[in-house]
C-alpha positions in Angstrom: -7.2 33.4 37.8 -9.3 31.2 35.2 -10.2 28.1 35.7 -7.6 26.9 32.5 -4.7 28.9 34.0 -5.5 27.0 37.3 -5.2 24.1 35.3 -2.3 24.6 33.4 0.1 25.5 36.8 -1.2 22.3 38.1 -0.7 20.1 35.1 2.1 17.9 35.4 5.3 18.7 34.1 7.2 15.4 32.0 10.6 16.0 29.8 11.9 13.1 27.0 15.0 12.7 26.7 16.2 11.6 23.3 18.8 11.5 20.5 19.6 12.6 17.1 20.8 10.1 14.4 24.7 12.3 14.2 24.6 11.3 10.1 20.7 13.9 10.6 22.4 16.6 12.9 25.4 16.7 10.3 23.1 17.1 7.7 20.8 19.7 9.3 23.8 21.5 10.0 24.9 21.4 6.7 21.8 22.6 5.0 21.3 25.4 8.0 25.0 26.4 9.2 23.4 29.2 10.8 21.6 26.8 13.1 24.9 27.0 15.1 24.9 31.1 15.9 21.1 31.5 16.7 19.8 31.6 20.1 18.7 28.1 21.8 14.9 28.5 20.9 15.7 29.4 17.1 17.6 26.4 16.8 14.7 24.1 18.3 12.9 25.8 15.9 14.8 24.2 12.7 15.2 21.0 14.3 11.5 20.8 15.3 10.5 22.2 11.9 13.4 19.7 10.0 11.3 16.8 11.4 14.9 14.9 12.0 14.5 11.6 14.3 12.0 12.4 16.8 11.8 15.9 16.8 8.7 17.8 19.2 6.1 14.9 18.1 6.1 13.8 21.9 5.4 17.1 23.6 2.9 18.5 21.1 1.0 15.6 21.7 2.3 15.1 25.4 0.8 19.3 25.8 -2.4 18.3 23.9 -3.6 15.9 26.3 -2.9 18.8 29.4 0.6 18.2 30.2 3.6 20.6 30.1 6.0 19.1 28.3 9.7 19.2 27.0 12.3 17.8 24.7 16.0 17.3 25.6 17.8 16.1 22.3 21.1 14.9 24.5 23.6 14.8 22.1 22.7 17.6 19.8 26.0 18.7 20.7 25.7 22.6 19.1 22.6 23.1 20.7 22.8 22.1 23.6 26.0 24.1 24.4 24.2 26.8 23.4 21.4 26.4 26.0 24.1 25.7 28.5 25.9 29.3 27.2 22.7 31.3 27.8 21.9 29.6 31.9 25.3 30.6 32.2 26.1 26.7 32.8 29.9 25.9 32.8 30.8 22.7 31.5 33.4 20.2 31.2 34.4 17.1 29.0 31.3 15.2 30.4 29.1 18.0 28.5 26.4 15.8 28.7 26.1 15.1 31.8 26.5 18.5 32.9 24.0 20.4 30.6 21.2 17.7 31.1 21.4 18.1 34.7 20.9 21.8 34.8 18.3 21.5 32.6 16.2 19.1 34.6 17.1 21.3 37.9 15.8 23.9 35.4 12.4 22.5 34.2 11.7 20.6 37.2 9.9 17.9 35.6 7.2 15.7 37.3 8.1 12.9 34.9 11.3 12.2 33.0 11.0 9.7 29.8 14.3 8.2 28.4 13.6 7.6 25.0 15.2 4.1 23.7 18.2 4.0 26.7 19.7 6.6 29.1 22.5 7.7 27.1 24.8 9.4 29.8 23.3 7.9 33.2 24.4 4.5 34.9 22.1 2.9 36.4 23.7 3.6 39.8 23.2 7.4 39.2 19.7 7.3 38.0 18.5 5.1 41.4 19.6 8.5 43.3 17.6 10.7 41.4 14.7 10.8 43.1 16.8 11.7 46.4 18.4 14.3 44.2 15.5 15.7 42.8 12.9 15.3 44.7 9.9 16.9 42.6 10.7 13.7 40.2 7.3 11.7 40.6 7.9 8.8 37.9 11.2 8.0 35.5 9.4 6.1 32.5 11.8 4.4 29.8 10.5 3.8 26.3 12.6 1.1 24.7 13.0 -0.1 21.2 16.0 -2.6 21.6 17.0 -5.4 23.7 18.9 -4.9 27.6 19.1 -6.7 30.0 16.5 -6.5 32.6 19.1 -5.5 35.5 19.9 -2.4 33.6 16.4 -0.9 33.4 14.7 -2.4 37.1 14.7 1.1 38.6 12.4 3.1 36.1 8.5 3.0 37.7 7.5 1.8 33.6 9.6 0.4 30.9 7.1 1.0 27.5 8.3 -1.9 25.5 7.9 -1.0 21.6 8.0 -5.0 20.2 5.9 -7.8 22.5 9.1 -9.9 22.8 11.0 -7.3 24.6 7.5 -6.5 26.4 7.2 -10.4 27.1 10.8 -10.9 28.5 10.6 -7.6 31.0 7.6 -9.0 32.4 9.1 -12.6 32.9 11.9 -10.6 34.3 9.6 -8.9 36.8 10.4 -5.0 35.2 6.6 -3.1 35.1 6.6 -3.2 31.3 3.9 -2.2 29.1 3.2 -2.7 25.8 3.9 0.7 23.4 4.6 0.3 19.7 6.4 3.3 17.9 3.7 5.9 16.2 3.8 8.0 13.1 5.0 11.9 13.7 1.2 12.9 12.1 2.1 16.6 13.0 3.9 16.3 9.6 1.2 15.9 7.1 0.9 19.6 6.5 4.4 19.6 5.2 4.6 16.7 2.7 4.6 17.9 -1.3 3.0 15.7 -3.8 4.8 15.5 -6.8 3.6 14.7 -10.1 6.1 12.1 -11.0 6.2 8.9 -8.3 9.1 6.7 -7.4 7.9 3.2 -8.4 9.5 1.3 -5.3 12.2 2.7 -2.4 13.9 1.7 -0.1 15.3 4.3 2.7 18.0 3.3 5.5 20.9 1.7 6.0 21.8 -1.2 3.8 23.0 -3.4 6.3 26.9 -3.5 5.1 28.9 -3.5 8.0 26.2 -4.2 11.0 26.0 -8.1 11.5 22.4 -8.4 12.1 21.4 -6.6 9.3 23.5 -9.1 6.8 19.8 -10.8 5.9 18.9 -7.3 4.6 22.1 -6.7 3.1 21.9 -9.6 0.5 18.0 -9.3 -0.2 18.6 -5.0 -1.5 21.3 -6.9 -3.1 19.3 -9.1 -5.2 16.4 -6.9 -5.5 18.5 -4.0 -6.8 19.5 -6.4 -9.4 16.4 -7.7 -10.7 13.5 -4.9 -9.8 13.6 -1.4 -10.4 13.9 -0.7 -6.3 15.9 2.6 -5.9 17.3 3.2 -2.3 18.5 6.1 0.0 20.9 4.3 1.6 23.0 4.7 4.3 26.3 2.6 4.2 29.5 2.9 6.4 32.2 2.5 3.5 34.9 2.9 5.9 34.2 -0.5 7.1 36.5 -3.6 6.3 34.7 -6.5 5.8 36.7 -9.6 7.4 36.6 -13.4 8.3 37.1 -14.1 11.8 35.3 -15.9 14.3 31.4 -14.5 14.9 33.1 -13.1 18.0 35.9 -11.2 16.4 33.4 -10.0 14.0 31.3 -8.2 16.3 34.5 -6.6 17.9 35.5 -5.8 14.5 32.4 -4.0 14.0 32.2 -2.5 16.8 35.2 -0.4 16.5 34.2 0.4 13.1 31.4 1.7 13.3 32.0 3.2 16.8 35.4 4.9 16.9 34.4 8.2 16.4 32.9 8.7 19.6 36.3 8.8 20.8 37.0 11.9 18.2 33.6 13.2 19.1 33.2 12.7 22.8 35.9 12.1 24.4 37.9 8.9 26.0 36.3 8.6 29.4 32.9 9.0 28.0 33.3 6.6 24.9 35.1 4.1 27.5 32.2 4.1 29.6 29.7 3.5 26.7 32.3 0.8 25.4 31.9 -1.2 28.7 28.1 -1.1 28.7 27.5 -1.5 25.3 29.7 -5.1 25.4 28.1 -6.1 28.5 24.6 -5.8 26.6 25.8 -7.5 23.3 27.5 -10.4 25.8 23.9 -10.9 27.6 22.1 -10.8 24.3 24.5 -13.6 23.2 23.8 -16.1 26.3 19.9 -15.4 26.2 19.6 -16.0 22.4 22.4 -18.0 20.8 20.1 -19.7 18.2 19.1 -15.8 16.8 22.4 -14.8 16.4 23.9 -18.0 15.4 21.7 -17.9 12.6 22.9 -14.2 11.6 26.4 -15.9 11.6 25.4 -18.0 9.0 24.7 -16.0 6.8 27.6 -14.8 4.4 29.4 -11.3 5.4 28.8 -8.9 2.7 32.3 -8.0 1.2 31.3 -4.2 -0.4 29.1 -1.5 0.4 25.7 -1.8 -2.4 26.4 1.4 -3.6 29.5 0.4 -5.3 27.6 -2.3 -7.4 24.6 -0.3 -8.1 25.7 3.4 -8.3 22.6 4.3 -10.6 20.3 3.1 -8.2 21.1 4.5 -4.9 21.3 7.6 -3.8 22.7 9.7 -0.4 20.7 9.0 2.6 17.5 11.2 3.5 16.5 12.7 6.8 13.5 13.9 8.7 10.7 15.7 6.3 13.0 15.0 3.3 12.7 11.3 4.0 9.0 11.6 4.8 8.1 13.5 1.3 10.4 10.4 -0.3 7.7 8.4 1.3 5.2 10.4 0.4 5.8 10.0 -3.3 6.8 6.7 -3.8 4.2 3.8 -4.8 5.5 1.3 -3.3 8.0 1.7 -0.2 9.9 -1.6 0.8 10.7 -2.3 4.7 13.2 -4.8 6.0 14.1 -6.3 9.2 17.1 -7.0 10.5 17.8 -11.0 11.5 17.5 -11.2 15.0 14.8 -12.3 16.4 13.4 -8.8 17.5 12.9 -8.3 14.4 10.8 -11.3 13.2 8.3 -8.8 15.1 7.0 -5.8 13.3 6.5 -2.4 14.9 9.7 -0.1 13.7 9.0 3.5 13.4 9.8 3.2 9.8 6.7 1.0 9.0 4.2 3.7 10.6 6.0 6.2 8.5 5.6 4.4 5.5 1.6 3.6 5.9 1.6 7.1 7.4 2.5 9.7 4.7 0.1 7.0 2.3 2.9 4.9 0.1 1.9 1.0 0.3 4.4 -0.9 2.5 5.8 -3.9 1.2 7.5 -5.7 4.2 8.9 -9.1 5.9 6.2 -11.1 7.6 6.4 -10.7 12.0 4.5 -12.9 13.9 2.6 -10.3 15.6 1.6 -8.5 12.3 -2.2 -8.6 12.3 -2.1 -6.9 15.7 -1.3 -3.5 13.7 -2.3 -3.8 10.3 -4.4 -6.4 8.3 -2.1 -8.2 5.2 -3.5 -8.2 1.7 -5.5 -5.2 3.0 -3.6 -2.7 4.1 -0.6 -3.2 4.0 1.5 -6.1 1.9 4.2 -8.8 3.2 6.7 -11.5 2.1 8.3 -14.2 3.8 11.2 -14.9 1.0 13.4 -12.1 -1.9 11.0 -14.3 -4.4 7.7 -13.3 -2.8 9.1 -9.9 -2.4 9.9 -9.7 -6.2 6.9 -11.6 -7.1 4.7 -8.3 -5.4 6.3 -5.7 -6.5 5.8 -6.7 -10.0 2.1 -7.4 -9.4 1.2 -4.1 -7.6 2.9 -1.6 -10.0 0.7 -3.7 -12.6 -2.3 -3.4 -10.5 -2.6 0.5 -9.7 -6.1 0.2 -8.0 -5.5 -2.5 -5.9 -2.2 -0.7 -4.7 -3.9 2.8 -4.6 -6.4 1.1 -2.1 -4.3 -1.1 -0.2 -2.2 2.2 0.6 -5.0 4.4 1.6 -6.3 1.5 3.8 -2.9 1.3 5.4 -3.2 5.3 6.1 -6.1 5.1 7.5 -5.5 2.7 9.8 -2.4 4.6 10.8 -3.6 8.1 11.0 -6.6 6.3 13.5 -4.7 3.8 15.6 -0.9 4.3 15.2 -0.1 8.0 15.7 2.4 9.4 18.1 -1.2 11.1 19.5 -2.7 7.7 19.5 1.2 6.5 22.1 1.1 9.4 23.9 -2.8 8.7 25.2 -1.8 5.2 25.9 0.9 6.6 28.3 -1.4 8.5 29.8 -3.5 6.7 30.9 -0.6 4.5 32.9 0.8 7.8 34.3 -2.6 8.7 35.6 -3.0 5.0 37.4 0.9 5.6 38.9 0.4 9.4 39.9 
């Protein structure tokens, strides 16, 4: 046997598991209905190759640096019943639960990594899984949003992804290590330049209908009204905007925006999810009352954006189509949402933008010149009137934007890659292994 094949059975093995946004995996399925006939590793394929949410970024990189790695996409409901149909795994209304656990008896994984939350596991069950599955070395969480330190305790690492979630795990005595989000740079092969740019774009969801994101909500609003921002919006037009208490309001919302995981997945599993995901939002109250006070403030937007500006905004992108909108837009604009994990910058969206080489406009964090230098390489503001005020001044100032935006790419495609995460991860799993 050679000395790489020696090394390669003894490599370790880790899986992620992690989600798709169900608006991307409609709209993958949509553009490839046959997706849902085709064996388990064709449909990887497409999803891989569609670039939608996190897609393989994490276990090409994860493989590059000597490990054998995998990707679980939990709730990609169509695929994963098909992997389940070919192991000849039977299943029941807890789907999930059932087809993840054969796969991990399956794969045998060294190292597990929970992308964001567990999305099927209390924490009860996950404290066992060692004792279940004993080849488990290390269960490593990577977490972009706020929980409560009791409901993360048992992973061996949480990889915070903003230093105030970092700074509260460690106060909370959780092993927590600083890990921003990275760029997918396995996709620059398949962005498309076109010869006519977007001027300034704005890709997400507006805000209407999600409390914290009410600050974004009325800044589109005004800058749709006086700039020539275009946006790929995602808006819930089901919702019904009301005037209750803040507490009502969030309950309101909640089942809004959340019912159809009852249609999709079932009571006992959307009860379960209900319980935990009030318990969080409860905790976040008590341990920042100012933050969300403030959001409560500010004035609940009465009609989805895309009824006021119809010529302006368009249906939401996903995956490499979102990434090529990116890619050919001068100026892409990025906005937090109000609480106060978000006066920190570090979302995905912002190494995407600086990544496929569009200039990123975007709200001033506190901890901004740890990733990118202002005036530089990338641009901020701090009010809708600064925002204004730069967009006007780059798109009349090419050169200074052109070289803003490659400085921002550079800096991205050298220090914020998924690559880049993924070495910084391993160097902790080699100090715990």
């Amino acid at each position: 046997m050679s000395d790489s094949s020696k090394m390669k059975e003894n490599c370790l093995s880790v899986v992620r598991i992690s989600t798709i946004n169900q608006d991307a995996r409609i709209h993958l399925i949509s553009h490839y209905p046959e997706i849902i006939s085709l064996p388990y590793s064709d449909q990887m394929a497409i999803y891989n190759k569609s670039g939608y949410t996190y897609s393989n970024a994490f276990s090409k990189a994860m493989n590059s640096l000597g490990y054998n790695a995998h990707e679980i996409v939990y709730d990609f409901q169509e695929m994963q019943k098909t992997w389940a149909r070919e192991h000849n795994i039977p299943w029941n209304e807890e789907w999930r639960k059932d087809i993840i656990l054969a796969q991990i008896s399956s794969l045998k994984p060294d190292i597990i990594l929970f992308q964001d939350h567990d999305p099927v596991f209390p924490k009860e069950t996950r404290t066992k899984w060692k004792e279940k599955f004993p080849f488990i070395q290390l269960l490593l969480l990577h977490k972009g949003s706020r929980s409560p330190a009791s409901e993360v305790g048992e992973y061996d690492v949480v990889f915070s992804a903003y230093p105030e979630i970092h700074e509260d795990y460690l106060k909370a005595g959780i092993s927590s290590h600083l890990l921003y989000h990275g760029f997918d740079h396995y996709r620059l092969p398949q962005l498309q330049k076109k010869t006519e740019q977007y001027e300034c774009t704005f890709s997400g969801s507006s805000g209407f209908g999600i409390c914290e994101h009410r600050l974004r909500y009325w800044t589109l609003n005004e800058l749709f009204n006086v700039t020539c921002l275009q946006g790929w919006i995602q808006e819930n037009e089901s919702f019904i905007p009301s005037n209750p208490e803040p507490f009502f309001i969030r309950c309101h919302d909640f089942i809004q925006r959340k019912a159809y995981k009852v249609r999709e997945y079932g009571l006992i599993y959307t009860g379960s999810w209900a319980v935990k995901y009030l318990s969080k939002k409860i905790s976040e109250q008590k341990l920042h009352h100012d933050d969300l006070s403030y959001s409560d403030k500010i004035k609940e937007p009465d009609s989805p954006l895309s009824k006021h500006y119809p010529m302006k905004i368009h249906p939401p992108v996903h995956g490499i189509n979102m990434l090529n909108l990116l890619h050919n837009s001068k100026i892409s604009l990025q906005i937090g949402g109000d609480a106060q994990i978000f006066k920190q910058n570090g979302s995905m969206r912002q190494f995407e933008i600086t990544g496929t080489g569009s200039l990123l406009l975007m709200d001033h964090g506190d901890n901004i010149n740890d990733l990118f230098i202002p005036d530089k390489e990338i641009m901020t503001f701090s009010s809708t009137a600064e925002c204004i005020e730069n967009i006007q001044y780059l798109l009349e100032n090419e050169d200074e934007r052109i070289k803003i935006a490659q400085n921002g790419q550079k800096r991205t495609l050298k220090n914020h890659t998924t690559l880049c995460r993924c070495k910084e991860m391993d160097r902790t799993i080699q100090e715990l292994i």
